[in-house]
N, CA, C and O atoms as a printed pandas DataFrame, in Angstrom:
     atom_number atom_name residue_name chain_id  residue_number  x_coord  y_coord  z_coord
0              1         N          UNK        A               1    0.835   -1.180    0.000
1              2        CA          UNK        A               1    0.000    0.000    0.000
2              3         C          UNK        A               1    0.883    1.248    0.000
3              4         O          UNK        A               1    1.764    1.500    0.822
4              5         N          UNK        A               2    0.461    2.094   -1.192
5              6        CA          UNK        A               2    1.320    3.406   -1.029
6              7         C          UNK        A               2    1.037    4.490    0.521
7              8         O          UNK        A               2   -0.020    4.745    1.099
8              9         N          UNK        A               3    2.224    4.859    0.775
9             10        CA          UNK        A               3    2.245    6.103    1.858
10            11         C          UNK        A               3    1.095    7.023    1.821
11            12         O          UNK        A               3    0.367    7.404    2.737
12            13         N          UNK        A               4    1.090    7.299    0.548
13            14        CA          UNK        A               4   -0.014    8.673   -0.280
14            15         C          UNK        A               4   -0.785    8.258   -1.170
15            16         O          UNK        A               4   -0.461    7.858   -2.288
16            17         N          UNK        A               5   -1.910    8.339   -0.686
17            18        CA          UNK        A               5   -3.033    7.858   -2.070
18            19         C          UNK        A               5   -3.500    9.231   -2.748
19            20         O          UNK        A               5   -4.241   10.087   -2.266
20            21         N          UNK        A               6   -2.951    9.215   -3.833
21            22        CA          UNK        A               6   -2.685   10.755   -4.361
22            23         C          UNK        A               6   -4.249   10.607   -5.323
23            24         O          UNK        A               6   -4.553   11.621   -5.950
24            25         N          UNK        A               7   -4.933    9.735   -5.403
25            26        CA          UNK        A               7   -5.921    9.674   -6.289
26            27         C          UNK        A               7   -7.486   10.164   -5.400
27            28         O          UNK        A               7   -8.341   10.938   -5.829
28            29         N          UNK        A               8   -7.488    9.565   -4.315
29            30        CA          UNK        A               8   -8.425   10.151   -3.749
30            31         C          UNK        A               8   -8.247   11.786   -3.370
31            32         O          UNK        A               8   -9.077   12.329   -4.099
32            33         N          UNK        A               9   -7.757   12.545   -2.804
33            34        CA          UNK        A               9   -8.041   14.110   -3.328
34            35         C          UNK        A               9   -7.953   14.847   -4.533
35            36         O          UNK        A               9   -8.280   16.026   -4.672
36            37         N          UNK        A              10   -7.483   14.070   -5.419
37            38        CA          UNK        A              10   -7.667   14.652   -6.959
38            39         C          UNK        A              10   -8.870   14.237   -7.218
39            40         O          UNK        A              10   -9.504   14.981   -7.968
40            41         N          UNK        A              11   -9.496   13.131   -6.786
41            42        CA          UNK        A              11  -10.833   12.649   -7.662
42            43         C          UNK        A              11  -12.022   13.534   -6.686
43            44         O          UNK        A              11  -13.219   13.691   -6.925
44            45         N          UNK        A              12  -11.572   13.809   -6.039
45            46        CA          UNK        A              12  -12.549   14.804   -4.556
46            47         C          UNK        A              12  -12.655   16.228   -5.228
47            48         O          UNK        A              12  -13.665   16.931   -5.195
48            49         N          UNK        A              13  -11.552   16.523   -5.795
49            50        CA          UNK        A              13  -11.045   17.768   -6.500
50            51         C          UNK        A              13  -11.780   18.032   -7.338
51            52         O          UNK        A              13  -12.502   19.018   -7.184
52            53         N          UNK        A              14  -11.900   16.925   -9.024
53            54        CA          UNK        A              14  -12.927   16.695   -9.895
54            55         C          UNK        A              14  -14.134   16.611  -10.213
55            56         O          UNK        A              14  -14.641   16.877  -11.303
56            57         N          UNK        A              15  -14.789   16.114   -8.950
57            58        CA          UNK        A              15  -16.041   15.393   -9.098
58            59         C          UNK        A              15  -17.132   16.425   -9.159
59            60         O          UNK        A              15  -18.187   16.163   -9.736
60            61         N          UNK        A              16  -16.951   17.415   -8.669
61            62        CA          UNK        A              16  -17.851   18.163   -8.795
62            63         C          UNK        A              16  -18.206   18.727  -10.397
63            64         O          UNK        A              16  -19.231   19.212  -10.876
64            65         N          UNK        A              17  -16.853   18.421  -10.979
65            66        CA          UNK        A              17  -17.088   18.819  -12.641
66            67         C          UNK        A              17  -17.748   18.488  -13.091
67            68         O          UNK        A              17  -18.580   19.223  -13.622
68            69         N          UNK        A              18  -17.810   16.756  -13.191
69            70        CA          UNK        A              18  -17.973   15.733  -13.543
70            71         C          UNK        A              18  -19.200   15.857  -14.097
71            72         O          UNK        A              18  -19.739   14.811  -13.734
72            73         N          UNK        A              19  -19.998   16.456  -14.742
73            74        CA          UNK        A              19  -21.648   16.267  -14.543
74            75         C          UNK        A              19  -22.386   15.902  -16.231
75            76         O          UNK        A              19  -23.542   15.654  -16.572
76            77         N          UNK        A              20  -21.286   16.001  -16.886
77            78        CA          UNK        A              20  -22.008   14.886  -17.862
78            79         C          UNK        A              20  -20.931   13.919  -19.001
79            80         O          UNK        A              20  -19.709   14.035  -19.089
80            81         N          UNK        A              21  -21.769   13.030  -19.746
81            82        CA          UNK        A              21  -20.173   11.957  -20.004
82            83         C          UNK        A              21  -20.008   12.670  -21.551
83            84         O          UNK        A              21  -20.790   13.098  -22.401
84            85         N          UNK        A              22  -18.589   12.547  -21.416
85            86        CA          UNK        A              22  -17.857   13.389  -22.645
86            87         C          UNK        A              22  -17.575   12.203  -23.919
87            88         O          UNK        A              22  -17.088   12.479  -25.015
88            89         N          UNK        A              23  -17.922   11.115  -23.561
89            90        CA          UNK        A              23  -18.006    9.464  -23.778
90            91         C          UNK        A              23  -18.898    9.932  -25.478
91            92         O          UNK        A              23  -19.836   10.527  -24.946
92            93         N          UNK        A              24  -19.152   10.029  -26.751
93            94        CA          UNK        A              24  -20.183    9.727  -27.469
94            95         C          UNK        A              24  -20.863    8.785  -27.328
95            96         O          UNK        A              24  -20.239    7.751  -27.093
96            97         N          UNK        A              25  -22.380    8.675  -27.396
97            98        CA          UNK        A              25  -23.130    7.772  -26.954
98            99         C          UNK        A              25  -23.151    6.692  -28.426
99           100         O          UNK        A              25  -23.117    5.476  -28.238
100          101         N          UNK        A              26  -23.206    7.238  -29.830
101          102        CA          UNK        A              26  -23.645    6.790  -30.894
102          103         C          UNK        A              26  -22.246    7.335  -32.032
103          104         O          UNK        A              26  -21.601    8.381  -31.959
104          105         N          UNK        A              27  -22.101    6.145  -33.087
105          106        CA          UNK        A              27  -21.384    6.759  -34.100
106          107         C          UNK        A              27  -22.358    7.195  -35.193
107          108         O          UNK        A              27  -23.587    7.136  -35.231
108          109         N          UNK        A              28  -21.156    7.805  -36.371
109          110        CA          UNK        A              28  -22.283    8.708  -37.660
110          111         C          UNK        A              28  -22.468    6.724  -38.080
111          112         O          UNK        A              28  -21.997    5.622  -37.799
112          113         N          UNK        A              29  -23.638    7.501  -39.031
113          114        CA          UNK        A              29  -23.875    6.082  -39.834
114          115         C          UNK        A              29  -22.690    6.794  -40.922
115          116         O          UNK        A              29  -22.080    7.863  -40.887
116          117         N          UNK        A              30  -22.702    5.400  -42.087
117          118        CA          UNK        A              30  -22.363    5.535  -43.093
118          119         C          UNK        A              30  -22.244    6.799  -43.814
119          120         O          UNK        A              30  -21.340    7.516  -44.243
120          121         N          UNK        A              31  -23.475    6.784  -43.778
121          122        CA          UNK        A              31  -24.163    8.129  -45.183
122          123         C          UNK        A              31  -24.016    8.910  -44.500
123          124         O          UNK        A              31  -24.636    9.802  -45.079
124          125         N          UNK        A              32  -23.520    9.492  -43.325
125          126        CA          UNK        A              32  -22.738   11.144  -42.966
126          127         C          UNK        A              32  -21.316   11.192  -42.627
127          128         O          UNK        A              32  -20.721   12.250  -42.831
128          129         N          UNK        A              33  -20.568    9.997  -42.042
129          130        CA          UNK        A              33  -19.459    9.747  -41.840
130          131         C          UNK        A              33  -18.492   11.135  -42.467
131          132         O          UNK        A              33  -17.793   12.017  -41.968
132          133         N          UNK        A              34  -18.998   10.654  -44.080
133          134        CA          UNK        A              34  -17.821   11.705  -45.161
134          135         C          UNK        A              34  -18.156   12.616  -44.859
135          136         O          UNK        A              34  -17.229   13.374  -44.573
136          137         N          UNK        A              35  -19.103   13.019  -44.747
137          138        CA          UNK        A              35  -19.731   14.563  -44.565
138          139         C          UNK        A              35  -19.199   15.025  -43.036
139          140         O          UNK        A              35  -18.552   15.992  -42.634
140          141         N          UNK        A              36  -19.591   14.253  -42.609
141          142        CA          UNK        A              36  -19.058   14.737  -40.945
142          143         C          UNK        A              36  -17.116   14.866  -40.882
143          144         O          UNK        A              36  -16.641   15.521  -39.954
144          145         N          UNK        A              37  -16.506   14.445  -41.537
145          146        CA          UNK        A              37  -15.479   14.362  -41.418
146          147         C          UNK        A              37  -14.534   15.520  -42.310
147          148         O          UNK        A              37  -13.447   15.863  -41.845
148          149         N          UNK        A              38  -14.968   16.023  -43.462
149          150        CA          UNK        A              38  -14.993   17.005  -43.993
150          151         C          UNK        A              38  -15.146   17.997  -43.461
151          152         O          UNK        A              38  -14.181   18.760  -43.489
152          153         N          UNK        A              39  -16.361   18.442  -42.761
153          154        CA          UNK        A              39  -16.591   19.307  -42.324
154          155         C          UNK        A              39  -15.507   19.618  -40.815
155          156         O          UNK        A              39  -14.904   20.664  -40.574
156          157         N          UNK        A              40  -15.520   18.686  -40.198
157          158        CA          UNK        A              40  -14.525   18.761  -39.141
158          159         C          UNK        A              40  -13.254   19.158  -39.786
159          160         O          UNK        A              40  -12.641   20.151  -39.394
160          161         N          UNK        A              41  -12.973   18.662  -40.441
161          162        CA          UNK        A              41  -11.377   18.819  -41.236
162          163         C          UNK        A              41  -11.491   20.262  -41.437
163          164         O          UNK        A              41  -10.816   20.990  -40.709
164          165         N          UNK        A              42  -12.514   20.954  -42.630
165          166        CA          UNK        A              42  -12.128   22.264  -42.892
166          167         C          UNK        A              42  -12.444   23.341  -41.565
167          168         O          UNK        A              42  -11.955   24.470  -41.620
168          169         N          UNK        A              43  -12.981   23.080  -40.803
169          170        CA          UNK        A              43  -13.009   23.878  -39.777
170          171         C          UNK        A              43  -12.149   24.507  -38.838
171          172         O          UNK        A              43  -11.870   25.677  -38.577
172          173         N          UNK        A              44  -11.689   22.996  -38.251
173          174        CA          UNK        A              44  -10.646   22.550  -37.775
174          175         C          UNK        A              44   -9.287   23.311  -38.457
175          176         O          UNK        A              44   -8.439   23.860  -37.754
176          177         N          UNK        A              45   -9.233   23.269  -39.581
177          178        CA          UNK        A              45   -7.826   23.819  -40.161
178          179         C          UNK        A              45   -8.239   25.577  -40.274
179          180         O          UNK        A              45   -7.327   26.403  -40.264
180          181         N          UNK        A              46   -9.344   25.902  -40.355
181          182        CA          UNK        A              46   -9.673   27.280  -40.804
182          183         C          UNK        A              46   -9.431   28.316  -38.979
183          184         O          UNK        A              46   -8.993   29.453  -38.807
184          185         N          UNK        A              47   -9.935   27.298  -37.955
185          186        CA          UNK        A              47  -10.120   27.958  -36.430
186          187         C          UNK        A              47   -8.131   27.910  -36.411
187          188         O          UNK        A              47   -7.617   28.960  -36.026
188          189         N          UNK        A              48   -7.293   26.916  -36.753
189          190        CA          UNK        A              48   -6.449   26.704  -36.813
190          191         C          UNK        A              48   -5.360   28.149  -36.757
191          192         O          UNK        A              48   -4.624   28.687  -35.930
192          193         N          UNK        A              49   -5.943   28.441  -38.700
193          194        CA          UNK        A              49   -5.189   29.382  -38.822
194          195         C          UNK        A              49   -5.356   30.629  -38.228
195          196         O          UNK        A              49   -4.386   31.369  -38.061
196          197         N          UNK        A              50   -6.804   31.027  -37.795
197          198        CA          UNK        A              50   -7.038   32.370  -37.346
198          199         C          UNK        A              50   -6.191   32.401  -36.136
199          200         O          UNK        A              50   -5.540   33.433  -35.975
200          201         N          UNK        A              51   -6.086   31.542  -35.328
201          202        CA          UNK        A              51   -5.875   31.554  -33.805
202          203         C          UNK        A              51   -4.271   31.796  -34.405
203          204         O          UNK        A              51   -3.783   32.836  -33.963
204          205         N          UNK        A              52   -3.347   31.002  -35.352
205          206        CA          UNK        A              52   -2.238   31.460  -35.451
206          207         C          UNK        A              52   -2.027   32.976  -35.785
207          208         O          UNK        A              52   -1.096   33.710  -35.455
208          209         N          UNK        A              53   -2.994   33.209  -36.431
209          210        CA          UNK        A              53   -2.677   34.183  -37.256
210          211         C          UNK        A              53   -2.942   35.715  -36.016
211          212         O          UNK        A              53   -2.433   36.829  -35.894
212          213         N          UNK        A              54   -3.860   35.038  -35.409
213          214        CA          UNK        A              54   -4.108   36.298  -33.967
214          215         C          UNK        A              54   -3.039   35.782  -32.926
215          216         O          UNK        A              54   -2.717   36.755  -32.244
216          217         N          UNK        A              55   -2.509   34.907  -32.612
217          218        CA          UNK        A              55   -1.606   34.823  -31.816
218          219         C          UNK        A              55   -0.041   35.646  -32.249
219          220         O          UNK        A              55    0.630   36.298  -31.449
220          221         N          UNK        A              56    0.321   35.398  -33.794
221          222        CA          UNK        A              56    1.262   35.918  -33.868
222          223         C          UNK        A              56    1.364   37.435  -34.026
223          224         O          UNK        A              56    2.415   38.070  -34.117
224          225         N          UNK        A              57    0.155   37.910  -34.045
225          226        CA          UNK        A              57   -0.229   39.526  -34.173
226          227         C          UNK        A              57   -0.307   39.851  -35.905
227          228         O          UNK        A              57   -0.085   40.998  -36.292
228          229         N          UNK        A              58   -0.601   38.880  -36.777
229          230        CA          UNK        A              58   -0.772   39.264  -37.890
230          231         C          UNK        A              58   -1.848   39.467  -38.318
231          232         O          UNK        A              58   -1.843   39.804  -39.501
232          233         N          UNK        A              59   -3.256   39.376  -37.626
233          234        CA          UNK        A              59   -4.302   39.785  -37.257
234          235         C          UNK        A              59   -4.662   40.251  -36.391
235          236         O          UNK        A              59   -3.928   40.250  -35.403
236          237         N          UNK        A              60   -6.335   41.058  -36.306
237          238        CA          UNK        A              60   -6.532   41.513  -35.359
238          239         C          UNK        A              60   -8.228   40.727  -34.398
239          240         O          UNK        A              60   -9.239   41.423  -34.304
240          241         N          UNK        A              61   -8.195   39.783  -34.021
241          242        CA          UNK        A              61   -9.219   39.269  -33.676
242          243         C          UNK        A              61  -10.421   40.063  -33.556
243          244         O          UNK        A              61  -11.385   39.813  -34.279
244          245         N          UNK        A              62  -10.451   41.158  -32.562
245          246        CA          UNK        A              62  -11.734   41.908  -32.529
246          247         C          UNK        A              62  -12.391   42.495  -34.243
247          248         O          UNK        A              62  -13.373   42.343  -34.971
248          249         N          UNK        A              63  -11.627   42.919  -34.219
249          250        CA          UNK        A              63  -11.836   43.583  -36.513
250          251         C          UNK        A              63  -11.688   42.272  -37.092
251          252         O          UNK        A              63  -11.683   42.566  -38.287
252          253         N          UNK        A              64  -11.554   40.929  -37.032
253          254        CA          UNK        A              64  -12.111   39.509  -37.497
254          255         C          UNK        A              64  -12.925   39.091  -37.483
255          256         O          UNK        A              64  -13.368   38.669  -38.551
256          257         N          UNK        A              65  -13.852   38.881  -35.988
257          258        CA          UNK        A              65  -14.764   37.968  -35.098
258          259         C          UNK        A              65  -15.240   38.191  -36.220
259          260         O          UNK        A              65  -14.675   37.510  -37.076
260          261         N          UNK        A              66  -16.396   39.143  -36.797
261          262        CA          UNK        A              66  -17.641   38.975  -37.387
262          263         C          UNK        A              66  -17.138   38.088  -38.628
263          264         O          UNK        A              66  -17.378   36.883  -38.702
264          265         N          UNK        A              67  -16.406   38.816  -39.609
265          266        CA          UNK        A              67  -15.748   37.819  -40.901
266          267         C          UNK        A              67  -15.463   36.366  -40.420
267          268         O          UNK        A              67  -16.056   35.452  -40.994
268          269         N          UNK        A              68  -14.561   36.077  -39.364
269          270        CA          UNK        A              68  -14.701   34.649  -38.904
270          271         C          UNK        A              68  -15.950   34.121  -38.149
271          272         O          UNK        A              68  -16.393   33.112  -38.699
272          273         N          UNK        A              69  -16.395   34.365  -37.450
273          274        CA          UNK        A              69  -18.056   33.649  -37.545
274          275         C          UNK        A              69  -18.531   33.733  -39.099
275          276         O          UNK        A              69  -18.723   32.630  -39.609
276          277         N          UNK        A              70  -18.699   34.596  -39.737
277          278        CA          UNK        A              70  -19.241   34.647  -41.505
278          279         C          UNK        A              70  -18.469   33.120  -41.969
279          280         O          UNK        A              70  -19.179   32.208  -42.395
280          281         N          UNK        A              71  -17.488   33.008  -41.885
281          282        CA          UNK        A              71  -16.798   32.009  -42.868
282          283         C          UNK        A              71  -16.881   30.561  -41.720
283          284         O          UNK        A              71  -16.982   29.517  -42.364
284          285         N          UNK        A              72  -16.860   30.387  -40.477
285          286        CA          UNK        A              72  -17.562   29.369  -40.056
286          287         C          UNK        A              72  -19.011   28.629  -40.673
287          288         O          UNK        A              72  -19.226   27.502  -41.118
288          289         N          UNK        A              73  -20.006   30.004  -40.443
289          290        CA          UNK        A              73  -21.043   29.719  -41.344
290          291         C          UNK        A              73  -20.967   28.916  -42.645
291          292         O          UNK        A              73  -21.753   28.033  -42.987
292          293         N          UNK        A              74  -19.630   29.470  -43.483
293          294        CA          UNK        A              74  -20.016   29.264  -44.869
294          295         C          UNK        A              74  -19.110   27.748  -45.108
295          296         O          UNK        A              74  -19.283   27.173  -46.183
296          297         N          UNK        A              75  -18.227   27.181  -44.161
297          298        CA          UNK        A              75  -17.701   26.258  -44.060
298          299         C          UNK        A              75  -18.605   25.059  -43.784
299          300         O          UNK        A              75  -18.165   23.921  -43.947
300          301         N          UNK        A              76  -19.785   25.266  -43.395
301          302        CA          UNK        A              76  -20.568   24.300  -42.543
302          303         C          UNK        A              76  -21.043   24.098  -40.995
303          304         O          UNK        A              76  -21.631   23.134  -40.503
304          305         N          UNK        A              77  -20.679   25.105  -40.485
305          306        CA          UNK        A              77  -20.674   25.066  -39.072
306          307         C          UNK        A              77  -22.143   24.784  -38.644
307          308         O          UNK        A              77  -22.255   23.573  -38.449
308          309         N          UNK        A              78  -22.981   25.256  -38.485
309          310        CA          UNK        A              78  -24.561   24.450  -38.603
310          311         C          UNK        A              78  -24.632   23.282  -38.726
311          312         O          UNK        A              78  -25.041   22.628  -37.766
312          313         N          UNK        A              79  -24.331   22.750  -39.710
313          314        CA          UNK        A              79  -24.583   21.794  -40.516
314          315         C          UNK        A              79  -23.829   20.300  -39.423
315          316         O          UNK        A              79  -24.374   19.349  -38.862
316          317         N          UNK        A              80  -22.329   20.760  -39.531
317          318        CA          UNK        A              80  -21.732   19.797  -38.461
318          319         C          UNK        A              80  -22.304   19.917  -36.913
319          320         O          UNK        A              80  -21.815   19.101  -36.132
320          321         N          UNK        A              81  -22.981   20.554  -36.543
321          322        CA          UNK        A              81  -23.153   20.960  -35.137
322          323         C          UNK        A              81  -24.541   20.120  -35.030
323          324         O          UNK        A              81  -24.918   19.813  -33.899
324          325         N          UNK        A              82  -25.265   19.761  -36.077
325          326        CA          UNK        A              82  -26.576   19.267  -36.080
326          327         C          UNK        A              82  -26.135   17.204  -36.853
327          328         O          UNK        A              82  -26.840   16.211  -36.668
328          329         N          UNK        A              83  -25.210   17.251  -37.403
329          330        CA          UNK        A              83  -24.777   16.173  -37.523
330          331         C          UNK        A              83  -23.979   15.472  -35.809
331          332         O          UNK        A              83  -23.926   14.294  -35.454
332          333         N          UNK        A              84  -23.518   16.584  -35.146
333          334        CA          UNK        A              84  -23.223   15.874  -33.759
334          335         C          UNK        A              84  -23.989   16.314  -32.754
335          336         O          UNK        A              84  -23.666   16.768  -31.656
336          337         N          UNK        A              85  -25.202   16.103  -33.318
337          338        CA          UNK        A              85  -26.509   16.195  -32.331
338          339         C          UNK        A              85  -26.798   14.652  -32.430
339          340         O          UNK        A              85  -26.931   13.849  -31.507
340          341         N          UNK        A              86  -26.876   14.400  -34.078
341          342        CA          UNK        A              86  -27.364   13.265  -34.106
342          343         C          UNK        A              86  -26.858   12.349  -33.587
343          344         O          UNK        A              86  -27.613   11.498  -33.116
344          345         N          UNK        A              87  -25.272   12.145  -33.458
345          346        CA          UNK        A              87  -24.296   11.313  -33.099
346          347         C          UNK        A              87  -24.772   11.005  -31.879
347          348         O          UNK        A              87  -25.017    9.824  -31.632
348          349         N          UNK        A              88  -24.984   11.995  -30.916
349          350        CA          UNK        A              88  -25.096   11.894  -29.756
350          351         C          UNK        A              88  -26.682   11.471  -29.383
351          352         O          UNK        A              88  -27.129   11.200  -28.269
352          353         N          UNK        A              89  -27.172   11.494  -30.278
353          354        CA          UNK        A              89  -28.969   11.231  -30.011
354          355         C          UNK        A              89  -29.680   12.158  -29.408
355          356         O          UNK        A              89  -30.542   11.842  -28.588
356          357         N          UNK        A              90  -29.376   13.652  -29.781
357          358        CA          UNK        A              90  -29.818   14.712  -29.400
358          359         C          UNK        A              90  -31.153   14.821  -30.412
359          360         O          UNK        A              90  -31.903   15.794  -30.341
């Protein structure tokens, strides 16, 4: 038996977070898979670059936000957000 059970006050620490499972309940079927995965991909690479591009100061996030929400939109963002509704059986 260890000296220090270092797991019980970390999990004492947590638990209160804890309040729903981050687990997916359901996968895509088939027939959205591609679609769902696409859409993650270009998003994913588009949130990518802004955040570089505002981190390194070669943008200006506040004079962005609206144009980047606009081009979320036009990427699919809806669209994937209602495809991982379904996933989840929302």
């Amino acid at each position: 038996m260890e000296a220090y059970q270092e797991t019980v006050p970390r999990d004492a620490l947590y638990e209160p977070y804890l309040t729903e499972n981050i687990v997916p309940t359901g996968w895509p079927n088939l027939d959205n898979a591609e679609e769902l995965s696409e859409l993650q991909t270009a998003i994913k690479d588009y949130v990518s670059q802004c955040q570089a591009k505002w981190v390194s100061g070669q943008s200006d996030i506040n004079a962005d936000w609206d144009g980047y929400l606009a081009q979320l939109d036009k990427l699919g963002l809806q669209r994937l957000l209602e495809l991982k509704g379904a996933v989840k059986g929302e």
